[in-house]
C-alpha positions in Angstrom: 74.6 -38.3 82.6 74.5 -40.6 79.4 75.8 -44.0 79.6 76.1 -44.5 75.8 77.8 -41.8 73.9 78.1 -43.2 70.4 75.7 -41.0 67.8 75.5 -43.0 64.8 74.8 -46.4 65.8 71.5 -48.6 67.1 70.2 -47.6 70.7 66.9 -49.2 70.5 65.5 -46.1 71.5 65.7 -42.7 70.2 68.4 -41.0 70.8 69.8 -38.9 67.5 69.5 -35.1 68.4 69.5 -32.1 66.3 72.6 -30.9 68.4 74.5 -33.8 67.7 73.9 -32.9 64.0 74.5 -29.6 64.7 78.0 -30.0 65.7 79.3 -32.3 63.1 78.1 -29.3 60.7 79.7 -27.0 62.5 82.8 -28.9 62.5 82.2 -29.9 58.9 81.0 -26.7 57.1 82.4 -24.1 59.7 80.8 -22.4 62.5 78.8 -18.9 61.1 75.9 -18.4 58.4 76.1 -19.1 55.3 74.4 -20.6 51.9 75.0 -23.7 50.3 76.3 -24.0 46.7 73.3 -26.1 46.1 70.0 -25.2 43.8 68.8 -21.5 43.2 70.8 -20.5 46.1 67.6 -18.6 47.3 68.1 -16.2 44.3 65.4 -13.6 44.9 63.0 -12.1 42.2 61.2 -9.2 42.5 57.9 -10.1 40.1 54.9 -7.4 41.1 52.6 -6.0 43.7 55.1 -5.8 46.0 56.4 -9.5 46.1 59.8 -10.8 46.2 60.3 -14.4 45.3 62.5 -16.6 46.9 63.8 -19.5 45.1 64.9 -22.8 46.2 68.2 -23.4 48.2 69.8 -24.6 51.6 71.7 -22.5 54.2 74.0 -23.6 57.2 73.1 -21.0 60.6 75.9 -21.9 63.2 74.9 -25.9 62.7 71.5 -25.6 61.7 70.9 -26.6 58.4 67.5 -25.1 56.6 65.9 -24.6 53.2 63.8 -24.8 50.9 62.6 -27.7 48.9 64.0 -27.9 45.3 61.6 -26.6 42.6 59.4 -24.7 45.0 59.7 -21.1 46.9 58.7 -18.7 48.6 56.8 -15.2 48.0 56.9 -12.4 50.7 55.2 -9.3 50.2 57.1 -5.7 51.1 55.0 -2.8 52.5 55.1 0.2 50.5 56.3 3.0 52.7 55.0 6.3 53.1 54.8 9.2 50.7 58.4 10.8 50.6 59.6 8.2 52.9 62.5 5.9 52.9 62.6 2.2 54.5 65.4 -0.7 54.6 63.6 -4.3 54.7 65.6 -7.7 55.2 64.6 -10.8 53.5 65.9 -13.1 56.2 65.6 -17.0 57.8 64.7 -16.4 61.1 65.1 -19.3 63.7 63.1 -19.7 66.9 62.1 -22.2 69.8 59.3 -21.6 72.0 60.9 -22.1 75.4 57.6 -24.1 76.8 57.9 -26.7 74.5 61.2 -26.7 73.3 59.8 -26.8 70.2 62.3 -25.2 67.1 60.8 -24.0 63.9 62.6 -21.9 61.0 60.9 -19.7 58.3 61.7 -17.1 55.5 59.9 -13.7 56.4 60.6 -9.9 55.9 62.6 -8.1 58.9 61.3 -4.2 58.1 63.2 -1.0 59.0 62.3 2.1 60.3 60.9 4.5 57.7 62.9 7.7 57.7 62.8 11.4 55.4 66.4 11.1 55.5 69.1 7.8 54.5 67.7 4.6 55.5 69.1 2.2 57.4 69.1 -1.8 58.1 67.1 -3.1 60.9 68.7 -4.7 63.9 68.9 -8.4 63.3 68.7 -10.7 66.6 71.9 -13.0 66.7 72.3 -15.9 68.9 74.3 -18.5 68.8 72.2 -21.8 67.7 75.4 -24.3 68.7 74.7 -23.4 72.5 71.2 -25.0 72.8 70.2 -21.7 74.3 69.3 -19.6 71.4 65.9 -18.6 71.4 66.0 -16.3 68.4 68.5 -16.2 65.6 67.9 -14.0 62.3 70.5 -14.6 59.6 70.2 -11.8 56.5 69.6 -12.4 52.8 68.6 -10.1 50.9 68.1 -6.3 51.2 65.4 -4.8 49.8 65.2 -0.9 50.2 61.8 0.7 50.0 61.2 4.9 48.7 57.3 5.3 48.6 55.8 2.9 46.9 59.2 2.2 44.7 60.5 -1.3 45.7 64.3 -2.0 44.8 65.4 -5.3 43.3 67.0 -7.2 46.3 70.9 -7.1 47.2 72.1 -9.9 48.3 73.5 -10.0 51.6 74.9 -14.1 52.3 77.5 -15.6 51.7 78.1 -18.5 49.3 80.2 -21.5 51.5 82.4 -23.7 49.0 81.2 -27.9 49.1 83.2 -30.5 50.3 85.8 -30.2 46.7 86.1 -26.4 46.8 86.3 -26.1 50.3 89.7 -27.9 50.5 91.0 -25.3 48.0 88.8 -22.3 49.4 89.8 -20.1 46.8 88.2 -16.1 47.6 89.1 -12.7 46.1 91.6 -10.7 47.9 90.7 -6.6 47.5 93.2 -4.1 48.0 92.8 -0.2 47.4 96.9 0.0 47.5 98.6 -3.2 46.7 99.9 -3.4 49.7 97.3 -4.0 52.4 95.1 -6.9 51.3 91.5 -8.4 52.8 89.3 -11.4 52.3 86.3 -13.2 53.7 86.5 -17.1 53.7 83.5 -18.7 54.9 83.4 -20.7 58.0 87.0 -19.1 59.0 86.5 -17.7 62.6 90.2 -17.8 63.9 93.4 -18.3 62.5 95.5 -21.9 63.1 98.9 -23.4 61.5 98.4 -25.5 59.1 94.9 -22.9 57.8 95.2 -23.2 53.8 93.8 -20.3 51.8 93.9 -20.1 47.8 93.8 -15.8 47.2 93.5 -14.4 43.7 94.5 -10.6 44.0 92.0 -7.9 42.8 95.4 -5.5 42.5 98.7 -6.1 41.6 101.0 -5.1 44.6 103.2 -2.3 44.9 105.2 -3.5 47.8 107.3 -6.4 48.4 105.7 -6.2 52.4 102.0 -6.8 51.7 99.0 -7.8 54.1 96.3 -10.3 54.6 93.4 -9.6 56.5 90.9 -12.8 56.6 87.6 -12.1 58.1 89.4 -8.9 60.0 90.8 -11.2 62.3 93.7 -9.1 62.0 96.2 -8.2 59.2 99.5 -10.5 58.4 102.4 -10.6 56.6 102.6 -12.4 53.7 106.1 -14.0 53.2 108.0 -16.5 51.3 109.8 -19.8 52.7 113.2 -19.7 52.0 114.5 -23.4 50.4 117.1 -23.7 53.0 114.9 -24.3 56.3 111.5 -24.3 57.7 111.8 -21.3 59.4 112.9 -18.1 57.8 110.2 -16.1 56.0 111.4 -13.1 53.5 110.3 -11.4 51.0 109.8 -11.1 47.4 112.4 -9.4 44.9 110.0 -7.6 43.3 107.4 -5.1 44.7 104.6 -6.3 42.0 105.0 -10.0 42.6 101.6 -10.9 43.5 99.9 -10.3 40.1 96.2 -9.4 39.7 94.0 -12.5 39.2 96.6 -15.1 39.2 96.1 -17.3 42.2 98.1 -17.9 45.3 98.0 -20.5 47.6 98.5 -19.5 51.2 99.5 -21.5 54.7 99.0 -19.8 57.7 101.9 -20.1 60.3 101.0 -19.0 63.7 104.4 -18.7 65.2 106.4 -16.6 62.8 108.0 -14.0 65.3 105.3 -14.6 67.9 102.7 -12.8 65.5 102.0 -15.3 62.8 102.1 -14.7 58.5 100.7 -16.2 55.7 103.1 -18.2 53.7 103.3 -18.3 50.0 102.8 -22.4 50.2 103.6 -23.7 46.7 106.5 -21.3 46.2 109.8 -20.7 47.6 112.9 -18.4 47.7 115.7 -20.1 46.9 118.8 -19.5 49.0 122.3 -19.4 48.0 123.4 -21.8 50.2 120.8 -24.0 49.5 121.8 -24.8 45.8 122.5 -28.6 44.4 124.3 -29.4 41.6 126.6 -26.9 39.1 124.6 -24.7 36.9 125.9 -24.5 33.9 127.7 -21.5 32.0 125.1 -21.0 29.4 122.3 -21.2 32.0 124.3 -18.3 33.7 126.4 -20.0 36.2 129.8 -21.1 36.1 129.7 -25.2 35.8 131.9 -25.5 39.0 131.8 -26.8 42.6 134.4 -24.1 44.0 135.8 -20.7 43.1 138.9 -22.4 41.4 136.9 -24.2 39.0 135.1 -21.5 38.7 137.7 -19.4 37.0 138.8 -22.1 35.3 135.7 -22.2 33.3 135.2 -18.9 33.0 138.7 -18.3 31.8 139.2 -15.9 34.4 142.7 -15.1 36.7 143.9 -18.5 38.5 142.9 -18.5 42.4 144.9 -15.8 44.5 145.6 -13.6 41.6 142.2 -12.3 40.8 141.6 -8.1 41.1 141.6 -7.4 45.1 142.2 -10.8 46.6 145.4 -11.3 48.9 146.2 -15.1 50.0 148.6 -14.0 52.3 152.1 -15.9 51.2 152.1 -17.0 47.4 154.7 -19.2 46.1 158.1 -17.7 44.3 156.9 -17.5 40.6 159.4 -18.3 38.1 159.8 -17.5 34.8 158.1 -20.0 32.6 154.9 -19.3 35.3 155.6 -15.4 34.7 155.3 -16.2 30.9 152.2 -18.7 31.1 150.4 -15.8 32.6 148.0 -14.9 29.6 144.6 -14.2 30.8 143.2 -10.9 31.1 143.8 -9.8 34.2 145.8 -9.2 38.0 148.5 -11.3 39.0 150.5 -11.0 42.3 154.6 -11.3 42.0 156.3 -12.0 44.9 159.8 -11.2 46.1 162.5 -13.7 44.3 160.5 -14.5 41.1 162.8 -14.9 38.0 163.0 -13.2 35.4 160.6 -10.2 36.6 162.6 -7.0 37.4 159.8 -5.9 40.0 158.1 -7.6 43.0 154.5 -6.4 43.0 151.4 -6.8 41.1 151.3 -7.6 37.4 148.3 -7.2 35.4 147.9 -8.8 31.9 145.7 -8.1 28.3 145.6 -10.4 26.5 144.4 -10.7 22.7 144.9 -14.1 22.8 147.7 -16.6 23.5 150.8 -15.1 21.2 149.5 -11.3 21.2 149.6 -9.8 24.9 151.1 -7.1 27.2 151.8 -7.7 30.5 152.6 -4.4 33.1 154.0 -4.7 36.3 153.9 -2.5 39.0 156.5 -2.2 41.7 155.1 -2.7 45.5 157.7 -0.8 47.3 159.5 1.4 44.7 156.8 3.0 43.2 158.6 2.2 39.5 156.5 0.0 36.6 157.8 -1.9 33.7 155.7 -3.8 31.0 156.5 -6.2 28.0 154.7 -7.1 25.2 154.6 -10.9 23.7 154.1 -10.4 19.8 153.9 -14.0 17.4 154.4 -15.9 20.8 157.9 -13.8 21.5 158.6 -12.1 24.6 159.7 -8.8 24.5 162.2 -7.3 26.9 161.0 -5.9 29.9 160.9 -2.1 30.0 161.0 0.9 31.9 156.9 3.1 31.9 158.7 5.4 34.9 162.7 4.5 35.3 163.5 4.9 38.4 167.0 6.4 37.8 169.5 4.9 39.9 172.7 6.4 39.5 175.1 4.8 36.6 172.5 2.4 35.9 171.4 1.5 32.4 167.5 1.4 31.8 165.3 0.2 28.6 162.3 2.4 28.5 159.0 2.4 26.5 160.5 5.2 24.7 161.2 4.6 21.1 163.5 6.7 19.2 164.0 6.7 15.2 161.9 3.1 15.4 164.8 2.2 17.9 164.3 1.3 21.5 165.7 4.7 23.8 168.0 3.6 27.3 168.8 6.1 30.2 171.1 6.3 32.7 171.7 8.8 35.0 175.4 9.6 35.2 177.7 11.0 38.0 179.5 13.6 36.5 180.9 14.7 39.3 182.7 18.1 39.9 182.0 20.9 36.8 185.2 22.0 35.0 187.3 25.6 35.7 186.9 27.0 32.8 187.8 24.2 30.5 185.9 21.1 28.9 185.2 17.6 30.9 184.1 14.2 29.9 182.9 11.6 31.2 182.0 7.6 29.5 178.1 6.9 29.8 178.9 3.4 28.0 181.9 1.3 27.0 180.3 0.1 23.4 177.4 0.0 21.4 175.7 2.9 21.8 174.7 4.4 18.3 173.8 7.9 19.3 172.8 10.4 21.9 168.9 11.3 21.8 169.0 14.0 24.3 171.3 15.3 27.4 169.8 16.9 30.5 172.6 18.3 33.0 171.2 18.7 37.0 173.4 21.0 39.0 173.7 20.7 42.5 172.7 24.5 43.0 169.4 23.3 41.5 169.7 24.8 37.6 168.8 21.9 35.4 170.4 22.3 31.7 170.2 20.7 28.4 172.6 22.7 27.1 173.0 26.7 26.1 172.2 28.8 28.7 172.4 29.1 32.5 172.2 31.8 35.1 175.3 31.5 37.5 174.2 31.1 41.5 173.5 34.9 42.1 171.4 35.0 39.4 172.8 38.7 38.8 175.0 37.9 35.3 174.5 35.6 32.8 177.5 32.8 31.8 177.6 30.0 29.1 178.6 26.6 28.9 178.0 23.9 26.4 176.8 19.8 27.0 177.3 17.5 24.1 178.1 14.3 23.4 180.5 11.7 21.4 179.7 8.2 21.0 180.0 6.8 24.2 180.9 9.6 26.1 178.9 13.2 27.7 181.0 16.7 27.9 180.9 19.9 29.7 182.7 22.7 28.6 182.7 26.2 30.7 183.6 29.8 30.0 184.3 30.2 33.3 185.3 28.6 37.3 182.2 25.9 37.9 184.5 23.9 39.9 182.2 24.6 42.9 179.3 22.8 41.3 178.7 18.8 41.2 176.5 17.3 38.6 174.3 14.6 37.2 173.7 14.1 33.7 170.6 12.3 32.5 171.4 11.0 28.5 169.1 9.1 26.6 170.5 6.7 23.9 169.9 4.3 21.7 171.8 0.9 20.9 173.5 -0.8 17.6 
């Protein structure tokens, strides 16, 4: 066992390895095989009698770093293959160590496939792992050159390009999708997934769902999800299904503990949450300038608290009439039992045209009757009957005009009918200024304004007459009706 562990410093002997360098590359660069975005990059070049060219570059095999010298290359030759026959060849690195002499030595040669009538197919490359100190043989692929007789194809590259030191913090790759919705991309030098792991994708596609995936390097596909501004935690997702637009960027952070099976999260982005808002936003940036729902209606001009359309606050104070009358705003009031100078307890709903020009309706809660008003030049008008309810001897005002006059009704108790003789009975003491119409209900069930009415049996047909004088309403019979009682609905109108 050593005694001295430190790498970079003086010894006085030897003692800098090629695994010690090994390692830090690994760690720096990423464990895996890849080419450095340095010089020709190995670009290959087909140029005659069955040479391909391989230009300058350096590569990274699990550690080992490699390449060739800027400003030269190398030239390999591919065998032609036989008449009608097909072949694969690999333009590879090939690493090796003779295991007598430990000795390690690297070199660019040609990796040929079988020759086949048929489709051809890549040779088997030998893989070992470099960072162990116990690879013997390692082949890492760079370009594929496919053979047909004597026909040599320009090469297809088969490596991958890692970022440098700048674009590596960034690492931004292509994400493919066939769907929008299930996403894949490689990243050099990523071999697991950790929290904290930052990708940059650009999306080939534009996605069609708001749940899409990411599969990096297949080590599995995972949800990507937005933070939401209110905690650390909670991942959701996007309103809109196409979010994630084609070739605009997205920087990703992978957390590994999102429900116990880890997501990418959208890491310069977030989703706001309502509870998560600061400050009023203002009415002509779409909100409503206030800190609470009074406020709110305040500035929106909206009902006052507890008498907006479906809210009940339980108990509301007795309104009285001046806070009957300020009640101008569009909209649904609550009037409770005890309020002065409204005829109903119940729910009042106002339009408004402005201040001085509005109608106000108010519908009973228990009785089933409604009554509205109208303010005209900043006047109230009297309240008045939409449905009377008809109580007995009991004036009403209704919405009825008659003649450009406003029409009353009461329903009278007229009591027994008349033998054969005329009755009247007073509907009002004074000012009434005519009768606008008389309805008689009998108590067999015949209802009569007057003319004609079967008797009970319905077998014979008798008369009797209903009018009016000015304040009073008058039966008159041709025969003994005494047997009857009756109610007589008039309509009238007022000096």
């Amino acid at each position: 066992m050593a005694e001295n562990y430190l790498i970079t410093g003086y010894w006085g002997v030897p003692h800098v390895t090629a695994e010690n360098d090994r390692g830090i590359n690994a760690a720096i660069f990423g464990a895996g095989r890849f080419v450095l975005p340095v010089g020709e990059q190995f670009r290959a070049e087909y140029i005659g009698n069955n040479t391909v060219r391989i230009y300058d570059g350096k590569l990274i095999d699990n550690g080992a770093a490699a390449g060739i010298p800027a400003g030269e290359y190398v030239d390999l030759v591919i065998p032609e293959a036989g008449q009608g026959m097909k072949r694969n060849d690999l333009i590879i690195f090939q690493y090796s160590q003779d295991t007598s002499t430990l000795i390690e030595s690297g070199v660019f040669t040609v990796l040929s496939g079988e020759e086949t009538s048929g489709t051809a197919i890549d040779p088997a490359l030998s893989q070992q792992d470099i960072l162990t100190n116990e690879a013997t043989l390692d082949q890492m692929a760079l370009w594929r050159v496919s053979v047909s007789g004597t026909v040599i194809s320009a090469p297809v590259q088969l490596f991958e390009v890692s970022k440098n030191m700048r674009n590596a913090a960034i690492c931004v790759v292509e994400a493919t999708s066939s769907d929008g919705v299930a996403y894949s991309a490689t990243v050099p030098g990523v071999t697991e997934l950790f929290a904290g792991l930052e990708i940059t994708i650009i999306p080939q596609l534009e996605s069609t769902s708001e749940t899409i995936t990411l599969d990096v390097n297949g080590l599995g596909a995972k949800n990507v999800r937005l933070p939401l501004s209110s905690n650390t935690t909670t991942l959701v997702m996007p309103e809109q299904p196409n979010y994630y637009t084609a070739g605009r960027p997205v920087k990703l952070r992978y957390d590994a503990t999102w429900l116990n099976r880890g997501a990418w999260v959208v890491a310069e982005r977030q989703r706001t949450s309502g509870n998560d808002l600061y400050g009023n936003v203002p009415i002509e940036k779409g909100g409503t300038g206030a800190d609470n729902a009074e406020e709110a209606r305040t500035n929106l001009g909206a009902a006052p608290s507890g008498y907006g359309l479906g809210e009940y606050i339980g108990a509301f104070p007795v309104l009285t009439t001046s806070e009957v009358n300020s009640a101008l705003k569009t909209g649904w009031y609550r009037v409770s039992s005890g309020g002065t100078g409204t005829p109903l307890t119940g729910i009042l709903h106002v339009e408004s045209f402005d201040d001085n020009h509005c109608k106000q309706t108010l519908y009973g809660a228990t009785t089933g009757a409604s009554v509205c008003r109208v303010k005209i030049g900043g006047t109230w008008g009297e309240w008045e009957a939409i449905n009377p309810s008809m109580s007995v001897n009991t004036e009403t005002r209704t919405t009825e005009r008659y003649n450009g006059k406003t029409v009353f009704a009461k329903l009278v108790d007229f009591g027994a009918m008349p033998n054969a003789t005329s009755k009247t009975v007073a509907y009002r003491g004074t000012g009434s200024t005519g009768v606008v119409s008389l309805t008689a209900m009998l108590s067999d069930g015949c209802c009569v304004s007057g003319g004609v009415c079967m008797d009970r049996s319905f077998s014979n047909v008798d008369t009797f007459s209903l009018d009016s004088t000015k304040y009073n309403v008058r039966i008159t019979t041709a025969s003994n009706w005494s047997s009857l009682s009756a109610y007589v609905l008039v309509k009238y109108t007022l000096d």
